[in-house]
C-alpha positions in Angstrom: -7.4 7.7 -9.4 -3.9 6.7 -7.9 -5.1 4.8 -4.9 -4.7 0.7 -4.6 -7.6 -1.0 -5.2 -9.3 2.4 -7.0 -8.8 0.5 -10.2 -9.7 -3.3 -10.8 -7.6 -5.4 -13.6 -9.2 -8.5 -14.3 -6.6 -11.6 -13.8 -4.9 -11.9 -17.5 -5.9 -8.1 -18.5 -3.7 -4.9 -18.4 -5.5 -1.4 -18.5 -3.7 1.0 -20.7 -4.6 4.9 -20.8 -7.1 5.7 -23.6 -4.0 7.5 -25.2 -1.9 4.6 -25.9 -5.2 3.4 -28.5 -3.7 2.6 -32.2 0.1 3.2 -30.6 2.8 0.8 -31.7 3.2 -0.6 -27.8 -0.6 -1.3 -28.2 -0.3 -3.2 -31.5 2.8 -5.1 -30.5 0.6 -6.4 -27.2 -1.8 -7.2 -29.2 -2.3 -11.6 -28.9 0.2 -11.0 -26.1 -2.2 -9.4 -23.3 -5.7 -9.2 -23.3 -5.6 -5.0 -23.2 -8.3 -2.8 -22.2 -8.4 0.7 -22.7 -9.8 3.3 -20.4 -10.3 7.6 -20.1 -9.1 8.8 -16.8 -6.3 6.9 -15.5 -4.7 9.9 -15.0 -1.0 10.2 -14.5 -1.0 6.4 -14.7 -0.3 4.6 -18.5 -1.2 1.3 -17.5 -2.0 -0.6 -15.2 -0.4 -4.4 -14.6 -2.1 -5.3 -11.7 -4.3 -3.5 -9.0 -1.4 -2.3 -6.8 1.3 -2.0 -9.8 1.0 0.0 -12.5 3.6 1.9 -15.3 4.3 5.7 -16.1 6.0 6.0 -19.4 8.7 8.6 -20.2 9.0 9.1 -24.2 12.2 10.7 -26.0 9.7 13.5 -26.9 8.8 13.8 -23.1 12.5 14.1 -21.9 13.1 16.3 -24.3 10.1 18.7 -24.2 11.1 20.0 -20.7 10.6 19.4 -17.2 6.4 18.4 -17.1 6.8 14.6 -16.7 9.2 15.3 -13.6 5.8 17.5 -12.5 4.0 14.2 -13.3 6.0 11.7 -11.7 6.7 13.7 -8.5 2.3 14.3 -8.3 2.1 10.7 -8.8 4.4 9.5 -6.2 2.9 12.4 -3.8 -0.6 11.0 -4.0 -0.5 7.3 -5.0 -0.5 4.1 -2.7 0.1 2.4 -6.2 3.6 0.8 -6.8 5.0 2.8 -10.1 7.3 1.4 -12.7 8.9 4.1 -14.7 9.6 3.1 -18.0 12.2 5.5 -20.0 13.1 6.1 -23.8 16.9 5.8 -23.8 18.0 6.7 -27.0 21.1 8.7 -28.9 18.9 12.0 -28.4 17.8 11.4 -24.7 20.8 9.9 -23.4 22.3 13.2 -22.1 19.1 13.4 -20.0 19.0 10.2 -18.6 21.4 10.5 -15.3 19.4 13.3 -14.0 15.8 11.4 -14.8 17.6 8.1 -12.7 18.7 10.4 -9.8 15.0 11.8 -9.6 13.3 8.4 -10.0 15.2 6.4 -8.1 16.8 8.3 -5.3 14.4 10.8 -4.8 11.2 9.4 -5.3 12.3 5.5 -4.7 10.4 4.2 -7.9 11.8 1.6 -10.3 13.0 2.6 -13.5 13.5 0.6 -16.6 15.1 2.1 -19.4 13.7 0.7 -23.1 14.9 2.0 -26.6 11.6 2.0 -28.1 7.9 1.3 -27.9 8.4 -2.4 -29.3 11.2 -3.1 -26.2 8.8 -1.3 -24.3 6.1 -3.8 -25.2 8.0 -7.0 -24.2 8.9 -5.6 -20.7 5.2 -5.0 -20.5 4.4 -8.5 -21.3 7.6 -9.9 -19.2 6.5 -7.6 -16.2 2.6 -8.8 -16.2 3.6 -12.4 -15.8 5.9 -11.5 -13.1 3.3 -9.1 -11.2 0.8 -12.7 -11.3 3.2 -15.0 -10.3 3.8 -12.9 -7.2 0.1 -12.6 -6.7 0.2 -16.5 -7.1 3.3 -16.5 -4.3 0.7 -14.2 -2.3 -1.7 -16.0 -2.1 -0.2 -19.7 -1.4 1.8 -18.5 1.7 0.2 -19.2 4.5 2.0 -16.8 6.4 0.9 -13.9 4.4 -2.2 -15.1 4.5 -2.8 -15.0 8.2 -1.5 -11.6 8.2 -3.9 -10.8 5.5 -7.3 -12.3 7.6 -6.1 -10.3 10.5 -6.2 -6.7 8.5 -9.8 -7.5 9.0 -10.4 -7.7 12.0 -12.7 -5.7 12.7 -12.0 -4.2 16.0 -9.0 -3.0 14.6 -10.3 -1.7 11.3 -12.6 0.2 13.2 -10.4 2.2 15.4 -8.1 3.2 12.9 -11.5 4.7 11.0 -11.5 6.8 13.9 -8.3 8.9 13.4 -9.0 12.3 11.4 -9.1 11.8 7.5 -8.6 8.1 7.3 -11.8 6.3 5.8 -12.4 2.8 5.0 -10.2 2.8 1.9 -7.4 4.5 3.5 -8.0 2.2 6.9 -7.0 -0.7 4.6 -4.0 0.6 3.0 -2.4 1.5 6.2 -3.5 -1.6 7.9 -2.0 -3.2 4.6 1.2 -1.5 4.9 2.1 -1.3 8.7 0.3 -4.8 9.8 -0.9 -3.5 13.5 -1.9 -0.3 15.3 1.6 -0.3 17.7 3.8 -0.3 14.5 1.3 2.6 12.9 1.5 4.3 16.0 5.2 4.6 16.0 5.2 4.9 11.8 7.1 8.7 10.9 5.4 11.4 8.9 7.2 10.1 5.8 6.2 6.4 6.3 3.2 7.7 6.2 2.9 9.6 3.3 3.8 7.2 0.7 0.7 5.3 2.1 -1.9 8.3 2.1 -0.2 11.7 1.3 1.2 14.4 2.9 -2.1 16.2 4.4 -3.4 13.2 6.0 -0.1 11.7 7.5 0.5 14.6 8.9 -3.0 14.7 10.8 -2.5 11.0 11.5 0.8 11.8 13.0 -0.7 14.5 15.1 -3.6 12.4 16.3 
């Protein structure tokens, strides 16, 4: 599942793909971050918070071939999530690393964050996690976000973007979430739209 809100991290916890078990990031967060592992994340490696979560690119990965460029681009295709992509740069994958920046960054509009090994890796992990809660702190002590936030609910207007072909509750939220009021989803392009809920559907929405 790579939808916001399809995965729940307890405040103070990260979820880490039942892959990363007994891996030196693991060990190192070990005392750090209260880690909890998980089957079925998916494309996702962990996740830092409910809407942010990380997709890690070993040496062995960028050297292996082109499957986590399949990975990344399925990710970014079907998630709402916000994805940090965190990259092995070392002496071997250096001479891939350009190409894996273009892709991320330009083309798919992710963050990338380039680490030398899985012990760097673990301290951005544990820098990032307090960063991702103080801006849920931030969040949730404006006042102005928070009006914004109580008027998603309303529930006239939750209700009639239900109505539009393909968009449920869940996906009702994440536009409502994203574009704040019908008039701006109403005038929202096809791409807009798909980094919410995916091709397929923002193309019916933009057709309704």
């Amino acid at each position: 599942p790579v939808t916001a809100g399809s995965i729940v991290v307890p405040y103070g916890h990260v979820i880490g793909n039942e892959k990363w078990r007994g891996s030196e990031i693991a060990q190192r967060l070990q005392g750090k971050i209260r880690l909890i592992f998980e089957d079925g994340l998916g494309l996702v490696d962990f996740h830092l918070s409910n809407r942010t979560c990380l997709l890690y690119i070993s040496e062995v990965d960028l050297v292996a071939g082109d499957e986590f460029k399949r990975r990344l681009v399925r990710f970014r295709n079907a998630s709402s999530l916000g994805g940090i992509v965190i990259v092995e740069k070392t002496q071997i994958s250096d001479q891939y690393f350009l190409a894996v920046q273009k892709l991320v960054v330009l083309e798919l509009g992710m963050v990338l964050l380039p680490v030398a090994n899985q012990g760097e890796a673990s301290q951005l992990i544990t820098q990032l996690v307090s960063f991702v809660r103080e801006q849920s702190k931030d969040h949730n002590s404006n006042p102005f976000i928070r009006k914004q936030c109580s008027q998603l609910a309303e529930p006239s207007v939750f209700r009639t973007v239900q109505q539009i072909p393909g968009v449920g509750k869940t996906k009702a939220l994440l536009l409502l979430h994203q574009f704040g009021s019908i008039h701006r989803l109403c005038n929202a392009s096809v791409k807009e739209l798909e980094l919410v809920v995916g091709q397929t559907v923002a193309q019916q929405i933009h057709a309704f």
